[in-house]
N, C-alpha and C positions, 0 to 999 in steps of 0.2 A: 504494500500500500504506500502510496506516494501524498507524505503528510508534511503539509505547511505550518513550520512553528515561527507566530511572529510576536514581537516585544514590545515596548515602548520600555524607556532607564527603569519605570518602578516594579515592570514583570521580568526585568533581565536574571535577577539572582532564581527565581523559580524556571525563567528558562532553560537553564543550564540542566536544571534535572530533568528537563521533559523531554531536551534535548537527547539525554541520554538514556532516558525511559523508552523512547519510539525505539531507538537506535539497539537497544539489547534484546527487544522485542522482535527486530527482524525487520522494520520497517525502513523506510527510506525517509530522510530527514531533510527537507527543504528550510533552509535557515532564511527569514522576511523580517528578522528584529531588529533593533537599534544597532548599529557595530562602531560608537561613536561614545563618547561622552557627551554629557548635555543633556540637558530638557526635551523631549521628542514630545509628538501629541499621537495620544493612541490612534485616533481613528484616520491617521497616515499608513498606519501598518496593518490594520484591520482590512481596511479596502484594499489593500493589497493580495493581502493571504484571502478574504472572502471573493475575491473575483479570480482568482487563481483556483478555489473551487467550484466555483459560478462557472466558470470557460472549462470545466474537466482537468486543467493543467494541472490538478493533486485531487485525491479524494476526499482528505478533510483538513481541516485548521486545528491548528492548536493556539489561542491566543491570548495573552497576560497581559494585565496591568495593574495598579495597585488592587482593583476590589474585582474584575473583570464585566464592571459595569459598566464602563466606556466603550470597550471592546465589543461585547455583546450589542447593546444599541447603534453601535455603528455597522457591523459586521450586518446584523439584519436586517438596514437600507438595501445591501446588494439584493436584487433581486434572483432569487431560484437560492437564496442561503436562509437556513434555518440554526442560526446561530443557539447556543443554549447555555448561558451562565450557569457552572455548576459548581459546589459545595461539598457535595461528598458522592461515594459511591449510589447511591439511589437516586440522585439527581442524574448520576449520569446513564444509569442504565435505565430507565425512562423517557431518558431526553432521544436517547439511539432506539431503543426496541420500540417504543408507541410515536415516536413525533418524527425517526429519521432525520435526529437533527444529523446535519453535516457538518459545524462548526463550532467548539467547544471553546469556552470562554472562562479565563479561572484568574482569584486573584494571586498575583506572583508574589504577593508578602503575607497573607494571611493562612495559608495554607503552607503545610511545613515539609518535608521531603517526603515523609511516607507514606503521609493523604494525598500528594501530588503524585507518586509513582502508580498508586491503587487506582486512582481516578483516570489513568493514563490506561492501565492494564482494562478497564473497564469500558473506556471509549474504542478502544482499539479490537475489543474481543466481544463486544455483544454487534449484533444484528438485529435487521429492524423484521417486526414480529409479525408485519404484514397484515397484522388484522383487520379486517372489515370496519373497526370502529375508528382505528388508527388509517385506516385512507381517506375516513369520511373527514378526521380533522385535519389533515394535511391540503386535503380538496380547497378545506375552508378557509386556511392556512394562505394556500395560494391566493384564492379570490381576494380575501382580503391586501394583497402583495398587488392584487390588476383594480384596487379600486373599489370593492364587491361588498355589497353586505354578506354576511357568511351566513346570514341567515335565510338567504336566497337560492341558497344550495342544495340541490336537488340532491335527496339522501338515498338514492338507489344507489346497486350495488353497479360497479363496472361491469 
């Protein structure tokens, strides 16, 4: 899997270990983060690594900043990204098996090495569970991305 991990200075010290999470895991590690000192603005690197999943050019983001509240809100402007700030192991195997998110958002100082490695091992190893209920939110998901009331959404099956 070809995963894009990107930074702004306050997710750099947690990147390091994401970096190395993806990478022992077997995955390919596309590096989109700060490589500078200084002040960066996350959703410089967010658009970057979420349209680089938007265009297929990786399959998922990995993206940090101090709370990964910036990151997330920016990342899920791009259109066809389902960004999902997550907190711990159940946010994230929720956010991949019912929502398909594609683009995982964490914070890079509040989160310590060994809830950021789990949380890695869990984005990277669940699949989305395809359910009937989880298409009909994703459907809705979209529409609401073209403009739509989501309430308008014809709830039949595909």
């Amino acid at each position: 899997m070809r995963v894009v991990v990107a930074y702004d200075h306050r997710g750099q010290k947690g990147a390091e270990c994401v970096k190395t999470a993806v990478e022992q895991l077997g995955h390919d590690c596309i590096d989109l983060g700060v490589q500078n000192e200084g002040v960066v603005d996350c959703p410089d690197f967010a658009y970057d690594a979420a349209t680089a999943v938007a265009q297929k050019e990786a399959d998922t983001a990995i993206l940090l900043c101090t709370t990964g509240v910036g990151m997330s809100m920016s990342a899920n402007k791009v259109k066809g990204v389902r960004a999902a700030r997550c907190c711990d192991e159940f946010d994230t195997r929720a956010a991949r098996s019912q929502f398909d998110a594609n683009v995982l958002c964490l914070s890079g100082e509040l989160l310590g090495e060994n809830t950021l490695r789990r949380i890695i091992e869990v984005w990277l190893n669940t699949d989305f569970t395809n359910q009937e209920r989880s298409k009909r939110l994703i459907r809705k998901i979209k529409a609401i991305e073209e403009g739509q009331d989501p309430k308008q959404i014809d709830d039949r099956v595909d």
